[in-house]
C-alpha positions, -999 to 999 in steps of 0.1 A, spaced: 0 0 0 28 22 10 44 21 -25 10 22 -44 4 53 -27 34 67 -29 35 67 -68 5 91 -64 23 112 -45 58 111 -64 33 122 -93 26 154 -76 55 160 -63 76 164 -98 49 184 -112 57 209 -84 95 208 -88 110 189 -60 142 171 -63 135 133 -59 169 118 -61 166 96 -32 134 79 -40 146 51 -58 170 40 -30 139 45 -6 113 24 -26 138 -4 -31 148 -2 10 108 -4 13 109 -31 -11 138 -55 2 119 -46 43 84 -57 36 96 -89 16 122 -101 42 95 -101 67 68 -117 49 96 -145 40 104 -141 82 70 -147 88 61 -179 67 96 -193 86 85 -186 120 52 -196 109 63 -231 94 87 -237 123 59 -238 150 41 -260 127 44 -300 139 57 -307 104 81 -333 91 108 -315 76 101 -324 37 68 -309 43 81 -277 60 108 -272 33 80 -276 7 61 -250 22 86 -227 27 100 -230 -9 59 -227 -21 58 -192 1 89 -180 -14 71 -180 -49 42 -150 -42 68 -130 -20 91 -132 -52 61 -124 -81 54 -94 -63 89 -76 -59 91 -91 -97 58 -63 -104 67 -40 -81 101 -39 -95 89 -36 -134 65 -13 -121 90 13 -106 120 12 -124 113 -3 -160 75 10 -169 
């Protein structure tokens, strides 16, 4: 939500002249924060899981795919569109 919004914003922001030099470095640091944790998240969750660990591994690797697709958009989005 963060970096939907704040492609609105960057929008109005260069139409009134400020220098946005840093953004880039910002949206990827966003980027790179809010995957880590989400990948965090399924490994805590699958850890607390009584799973054998094929299963767990499975899962993990399965959770890695959606987390991945979506800095894969996010990334087209900001820095090749």
């Amino acid at each position: 939500m963060i970096l939907g919004l704040s492609m609105l914003t960057v929008t109005h922001l260069k139409a009134e002249g400020f220098w946005l030099g840093w953004l880039p470095y910002f949206r990827i640091t966003l980027l790179t924060v809010g995957s880590l944790a989400s990948l965090w998240m399924v490994w805590c969750l699958t850890k607390q899981a009584s799973l054998g660990w094929g299963r767990r591994t499975a899962i993990q690797i399965s959770m890695t795919f959606p987390v991945g697709l979506m800095v894969t958009v996010w990334s087209l989005v900001f820095f090749v569109w």
